[in-house]
DRENGU-779689 format. One record per residue (C-alpha): residue number from 1; chain; x, y, z. Coordinates in nm, 4 decimals. Example, Ala and Ser with C-alpha at 12.3 -4.5 7.8 and 13.67 -1.06 7.14 Angstrom:
<recs>
> i/ch/c1/c2/c3
> 1/A/1.2300/-0.4500/0.7800
> 2/A/1.3670/-0.1060/0.7140
</recs>
This chain:
<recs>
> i/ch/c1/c2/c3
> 1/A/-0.5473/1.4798/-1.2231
> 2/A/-0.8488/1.6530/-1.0425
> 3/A/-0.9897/1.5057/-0.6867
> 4/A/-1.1148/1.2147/-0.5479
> 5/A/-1.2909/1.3354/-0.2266
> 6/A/-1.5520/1.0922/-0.1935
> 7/A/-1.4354/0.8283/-0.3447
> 8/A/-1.3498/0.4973/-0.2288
> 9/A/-1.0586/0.2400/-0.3194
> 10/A/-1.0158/-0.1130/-0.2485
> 11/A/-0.6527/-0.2171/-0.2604
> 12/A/-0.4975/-0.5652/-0.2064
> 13/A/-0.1396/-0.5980/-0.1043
> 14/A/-0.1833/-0.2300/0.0804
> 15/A/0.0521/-0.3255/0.3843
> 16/A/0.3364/-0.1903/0.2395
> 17/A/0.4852/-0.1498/-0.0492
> 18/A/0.3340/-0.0832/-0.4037
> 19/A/0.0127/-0.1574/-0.2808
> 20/A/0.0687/0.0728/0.0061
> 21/A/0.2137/0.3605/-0.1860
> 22/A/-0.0462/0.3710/-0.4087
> 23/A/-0.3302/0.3851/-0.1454
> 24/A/-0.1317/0.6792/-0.0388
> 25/A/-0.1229/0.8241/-0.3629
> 26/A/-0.4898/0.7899/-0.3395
> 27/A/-0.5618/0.9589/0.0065
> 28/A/-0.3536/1.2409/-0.0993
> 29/A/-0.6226/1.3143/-0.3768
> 30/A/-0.8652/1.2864/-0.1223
> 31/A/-0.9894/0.9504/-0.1547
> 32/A/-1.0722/0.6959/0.1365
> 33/A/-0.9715/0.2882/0.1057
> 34/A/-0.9831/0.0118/0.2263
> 35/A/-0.6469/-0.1863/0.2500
> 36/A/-0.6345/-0.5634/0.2293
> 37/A/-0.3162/-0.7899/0.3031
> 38/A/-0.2395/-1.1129/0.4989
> 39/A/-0.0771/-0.9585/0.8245
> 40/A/-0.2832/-0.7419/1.0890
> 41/A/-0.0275/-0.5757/1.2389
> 42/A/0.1756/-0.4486/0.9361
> 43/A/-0.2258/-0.3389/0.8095
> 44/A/-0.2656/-0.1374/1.1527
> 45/A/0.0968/0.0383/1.0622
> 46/A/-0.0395/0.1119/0.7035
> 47/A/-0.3508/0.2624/0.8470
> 48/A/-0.1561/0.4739/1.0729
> 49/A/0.0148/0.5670/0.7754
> 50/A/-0.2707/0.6455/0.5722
> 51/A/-0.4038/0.8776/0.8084
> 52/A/-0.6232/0.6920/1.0389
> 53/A/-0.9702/0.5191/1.0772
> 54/A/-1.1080/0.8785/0.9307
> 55/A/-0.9672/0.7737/0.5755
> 56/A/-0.8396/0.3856/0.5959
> 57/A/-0.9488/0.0718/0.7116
> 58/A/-0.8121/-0.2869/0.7018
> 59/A/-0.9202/-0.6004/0.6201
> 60/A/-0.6664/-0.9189/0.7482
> 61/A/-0.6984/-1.2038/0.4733
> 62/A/-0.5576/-1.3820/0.1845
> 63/A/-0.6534/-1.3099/-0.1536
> 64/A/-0.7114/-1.6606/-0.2572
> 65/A/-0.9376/-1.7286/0.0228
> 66/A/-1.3208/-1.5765/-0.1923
> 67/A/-1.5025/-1.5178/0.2223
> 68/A/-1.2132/-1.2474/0.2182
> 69/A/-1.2987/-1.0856/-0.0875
> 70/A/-1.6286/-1.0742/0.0067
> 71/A/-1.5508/-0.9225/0.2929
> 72/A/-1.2924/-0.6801/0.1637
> 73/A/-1.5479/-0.5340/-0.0708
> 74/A/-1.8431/-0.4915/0.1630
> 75/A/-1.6204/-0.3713/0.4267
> 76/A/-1.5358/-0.0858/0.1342
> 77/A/-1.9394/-0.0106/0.0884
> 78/A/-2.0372/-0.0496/0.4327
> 79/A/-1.7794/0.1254/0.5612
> 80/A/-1.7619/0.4417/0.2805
> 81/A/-2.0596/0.4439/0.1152
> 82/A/-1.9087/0.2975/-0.2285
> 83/A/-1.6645/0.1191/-0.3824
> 84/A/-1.5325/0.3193/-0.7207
> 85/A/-1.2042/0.2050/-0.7489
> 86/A/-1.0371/-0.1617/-0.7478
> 87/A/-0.6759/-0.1763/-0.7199
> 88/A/-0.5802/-0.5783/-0.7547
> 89/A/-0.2012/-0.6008/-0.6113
> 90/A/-0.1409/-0.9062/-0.4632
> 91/A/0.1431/-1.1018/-0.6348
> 92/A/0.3319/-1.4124/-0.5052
> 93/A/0.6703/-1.5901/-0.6219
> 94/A/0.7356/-1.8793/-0.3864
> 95/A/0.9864/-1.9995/-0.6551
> 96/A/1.2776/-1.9406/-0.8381
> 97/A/1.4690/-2.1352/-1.1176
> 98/A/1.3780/-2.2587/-1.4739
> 99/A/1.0383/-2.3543/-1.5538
> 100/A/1.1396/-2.7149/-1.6709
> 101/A/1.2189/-2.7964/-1.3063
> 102/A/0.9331/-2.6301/-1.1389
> 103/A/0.6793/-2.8461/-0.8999
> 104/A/0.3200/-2.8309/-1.0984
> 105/A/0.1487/-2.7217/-0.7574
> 106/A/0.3638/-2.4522/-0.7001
> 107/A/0.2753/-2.3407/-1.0344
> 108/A/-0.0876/-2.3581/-0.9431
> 109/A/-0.0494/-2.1824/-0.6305
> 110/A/0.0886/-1.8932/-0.8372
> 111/A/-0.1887/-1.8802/-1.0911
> 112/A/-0.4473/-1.9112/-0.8247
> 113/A/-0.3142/-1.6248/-0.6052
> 114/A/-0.2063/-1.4059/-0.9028
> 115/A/-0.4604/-1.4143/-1.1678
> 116/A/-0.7687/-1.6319/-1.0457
> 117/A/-0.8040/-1.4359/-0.7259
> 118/A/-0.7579/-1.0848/-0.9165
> 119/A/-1.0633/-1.2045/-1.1636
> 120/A/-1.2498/-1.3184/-0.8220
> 121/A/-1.2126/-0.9671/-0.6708
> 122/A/-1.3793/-0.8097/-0.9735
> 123/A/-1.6449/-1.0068/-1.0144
> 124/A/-1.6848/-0.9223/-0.6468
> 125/A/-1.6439/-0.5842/-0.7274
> 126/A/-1.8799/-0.6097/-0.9840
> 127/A/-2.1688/-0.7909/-0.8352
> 128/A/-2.1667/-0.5460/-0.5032
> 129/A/-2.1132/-0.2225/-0.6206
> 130/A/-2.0092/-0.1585/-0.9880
> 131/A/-2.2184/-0.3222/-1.1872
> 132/A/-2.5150/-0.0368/-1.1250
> 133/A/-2.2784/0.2645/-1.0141
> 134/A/-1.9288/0.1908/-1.2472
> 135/A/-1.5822/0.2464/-1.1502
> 136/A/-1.2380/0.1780/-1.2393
> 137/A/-0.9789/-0.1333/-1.2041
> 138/A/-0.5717/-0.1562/-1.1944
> 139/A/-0.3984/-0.4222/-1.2088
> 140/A/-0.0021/-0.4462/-1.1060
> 141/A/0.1183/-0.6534/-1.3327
> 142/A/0.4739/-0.6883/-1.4425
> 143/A/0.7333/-0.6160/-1.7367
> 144/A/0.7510/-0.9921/-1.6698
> 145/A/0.4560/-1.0531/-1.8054
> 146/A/0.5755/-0.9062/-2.1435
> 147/A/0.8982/-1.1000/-2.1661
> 148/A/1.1304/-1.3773/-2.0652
> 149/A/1.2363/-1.3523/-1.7307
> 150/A/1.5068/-1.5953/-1.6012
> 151/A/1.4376/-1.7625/-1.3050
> 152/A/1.1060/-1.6404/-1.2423
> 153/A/0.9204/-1.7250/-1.5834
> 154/A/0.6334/-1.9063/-1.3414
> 155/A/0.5547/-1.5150/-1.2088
> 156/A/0.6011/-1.4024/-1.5882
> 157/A/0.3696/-1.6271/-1.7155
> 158/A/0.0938/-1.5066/-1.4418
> 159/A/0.1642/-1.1289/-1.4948
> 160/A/0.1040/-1.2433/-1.8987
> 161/A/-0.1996/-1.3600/-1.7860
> 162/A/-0.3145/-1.0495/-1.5303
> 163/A/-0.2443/-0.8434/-1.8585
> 164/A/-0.4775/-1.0146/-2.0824
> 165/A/-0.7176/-1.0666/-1.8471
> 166/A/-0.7050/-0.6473/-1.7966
> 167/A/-0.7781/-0.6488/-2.1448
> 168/A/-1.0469/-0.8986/-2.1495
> 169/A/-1.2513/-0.6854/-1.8637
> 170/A/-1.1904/-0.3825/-2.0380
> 171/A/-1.4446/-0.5068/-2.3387
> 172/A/-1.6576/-0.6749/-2.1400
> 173/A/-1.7185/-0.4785/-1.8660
> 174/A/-1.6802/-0.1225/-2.0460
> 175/A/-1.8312/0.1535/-2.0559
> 176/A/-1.9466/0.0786/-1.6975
> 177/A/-1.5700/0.0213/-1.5709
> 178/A/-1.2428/0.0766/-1.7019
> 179/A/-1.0077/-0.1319/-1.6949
> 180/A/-0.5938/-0.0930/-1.7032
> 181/A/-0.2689/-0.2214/-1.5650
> 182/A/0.0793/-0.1176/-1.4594
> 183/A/0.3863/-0.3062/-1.5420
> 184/A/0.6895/-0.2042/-1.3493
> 185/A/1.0063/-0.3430/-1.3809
> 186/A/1.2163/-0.3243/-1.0442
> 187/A/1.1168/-0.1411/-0.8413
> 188/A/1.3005/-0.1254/-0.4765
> 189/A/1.1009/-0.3087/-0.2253
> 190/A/1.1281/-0.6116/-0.0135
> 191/A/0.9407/-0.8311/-0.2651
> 192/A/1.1669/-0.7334/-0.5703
> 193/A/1.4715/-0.7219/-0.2805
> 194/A/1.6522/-1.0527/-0.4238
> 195/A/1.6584/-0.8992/-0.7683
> 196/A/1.8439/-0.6284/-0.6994
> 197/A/2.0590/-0.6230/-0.3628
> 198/A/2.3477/-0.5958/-0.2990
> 199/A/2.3863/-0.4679/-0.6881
> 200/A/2.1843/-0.2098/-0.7460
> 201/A/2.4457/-0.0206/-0.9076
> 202/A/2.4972/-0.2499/-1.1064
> 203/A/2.1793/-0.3419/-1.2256
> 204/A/2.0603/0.0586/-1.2419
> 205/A/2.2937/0.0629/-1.5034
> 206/A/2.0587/-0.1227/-1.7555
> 207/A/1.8060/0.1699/-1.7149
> 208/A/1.8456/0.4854/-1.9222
> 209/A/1.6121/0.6906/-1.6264
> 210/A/1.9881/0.5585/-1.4459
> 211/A/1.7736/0.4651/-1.1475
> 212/A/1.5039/0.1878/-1.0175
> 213/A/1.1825/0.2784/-0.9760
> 214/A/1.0398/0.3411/-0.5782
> 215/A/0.6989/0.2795/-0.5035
> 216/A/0.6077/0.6329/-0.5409
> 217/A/0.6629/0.6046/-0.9250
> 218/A/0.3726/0.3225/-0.9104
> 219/A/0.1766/0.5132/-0.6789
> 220/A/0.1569/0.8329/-0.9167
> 221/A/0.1082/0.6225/-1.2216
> 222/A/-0.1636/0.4376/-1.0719
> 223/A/-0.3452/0.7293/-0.9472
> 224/A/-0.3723/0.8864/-1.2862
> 225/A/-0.5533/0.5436/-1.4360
> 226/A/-0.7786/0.5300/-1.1866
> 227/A/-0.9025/0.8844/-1.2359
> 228/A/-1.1311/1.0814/-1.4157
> 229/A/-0.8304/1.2182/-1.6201
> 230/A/-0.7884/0.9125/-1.7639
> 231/A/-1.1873/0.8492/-1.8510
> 232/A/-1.0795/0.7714/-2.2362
> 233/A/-0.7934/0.4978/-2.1248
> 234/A/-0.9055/0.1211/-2.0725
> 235/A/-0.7905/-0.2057/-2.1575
> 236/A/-0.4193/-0.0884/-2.1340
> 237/A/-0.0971/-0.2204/-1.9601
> 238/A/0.1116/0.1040/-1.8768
> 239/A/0.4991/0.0241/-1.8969
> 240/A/0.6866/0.1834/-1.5732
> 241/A/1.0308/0.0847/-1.6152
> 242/A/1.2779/0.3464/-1.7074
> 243/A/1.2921/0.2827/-2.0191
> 244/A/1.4750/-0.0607/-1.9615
> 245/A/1.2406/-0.2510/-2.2221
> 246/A/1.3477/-0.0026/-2.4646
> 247/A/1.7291/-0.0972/-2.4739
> 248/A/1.6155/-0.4381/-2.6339
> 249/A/1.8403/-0.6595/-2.4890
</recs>
């Protein structure tokens, strides 16, 4: 995969996690980031994690809120000296049942925190840093997004969305930045918890890999996009979900 010593990543939802293991995946290549995510106290643990002030710094916010971003992404160029990759994480799923029933505002809320705010940090992104010196973008999107999903088809329909919008950004914004996304399936942390608890057995079973995925397998994965040894990849969603898609049913 080759290094990334001085390089710099932005990545949302970096407080544990997904987010978190892939800003670790990151530092181990010798990169430095910036980690964003609503709570200071589980960002201080993450930077702790990370390795320190020397290689990670934190930014308390939410991603809907477009003074954060702003902040976020001149923290990353102040702080660094650059900003050359963009890792948009954040996902929420406040709900749970069939679409027919769903309040409209909650349904808003999701859009505007999964998909509107990931296009906001871009053109962020883009306007501060990229535009003139390029970079690379990952989205975490979702097998959701590629399927129905019972009982969460709200969060489906806004990982749909973060997919073609990764596709979308790709064209317009190559060959100055790539573009690309990941879609797990479930993978075993607290935000996925209710999907697999208490039956994990049980729903490993489904997966021909015979396991779930751990944040590490999203970490790795996302490392490799960002990359150089990926400089010919763009405008693609990467399936991570041991092979669960491919049993069709």
């Amino acid at each position: 995969m080759g290094t990334m010593d001085g390089r710099t990543a932005l990545v949302t939802g970096g407080s544990r996690g997904i987010g978190l293991a892939i800003a670790q995946s990151l530092v181990a290549r010798g990169a430095r980031v910036v980690v964003t995510a609503r709570k200071p106290e589980a960002l201080a643990e993450a930077v702790a994690a990370l390795g320190g002030p020397e290689v990670a710094v934190a930014v308390a916010g939410h991603a809907g809120d477009p003074h954060h971003r702003a902040e976020a992404v001149r923290t990353a160029v102040e702080t660094f000296g650059s900003l050359d990759m963009l890792v948009g994480n954040v996902g929420v799923n406040p709900v749970y049942g069939p679409m027919v029933d769903l309040e409209l505002d909650a349904f808003r809320k999701i859009l505007d925190t999964n998909v509107v705010s990931s296009l906001g940090l871009v053109q962020e992104a883009w306007r501060a840093w990229m535009a003139e010196h390029g970079g690379s973008v990952l989205f975490v999107a979702s097998v959701a997004g590629l399927r129905s999903s019972e009982n969460i088809g709200a969060y489906g329909v806004s990982k749909a969305a973060v997919i073609n919008l990764t596709t979308q950004l790709a064209v317009e914004l190559g060959p100055t930045v790539r573009v690309n996304a990941v879609a797990p399936a479930v993978v075993k942390t607290r935000f996925a918890g209710a999907l697999y608890e208490g039956r994990e057995e049980e729903v490993a079973a489904e997966y021909p890999a015979g396991r779930l995925g751990v944040p590490a397998d999203v970490g790795e994965a996302a490392a490799y996009l960002l990359g150089e040894g990926a400089g010919w990849v763009t405008g693609q969603t990467l399936v991570l979900d041991g092979g669960r898609l491919s049993r069709g049913r």
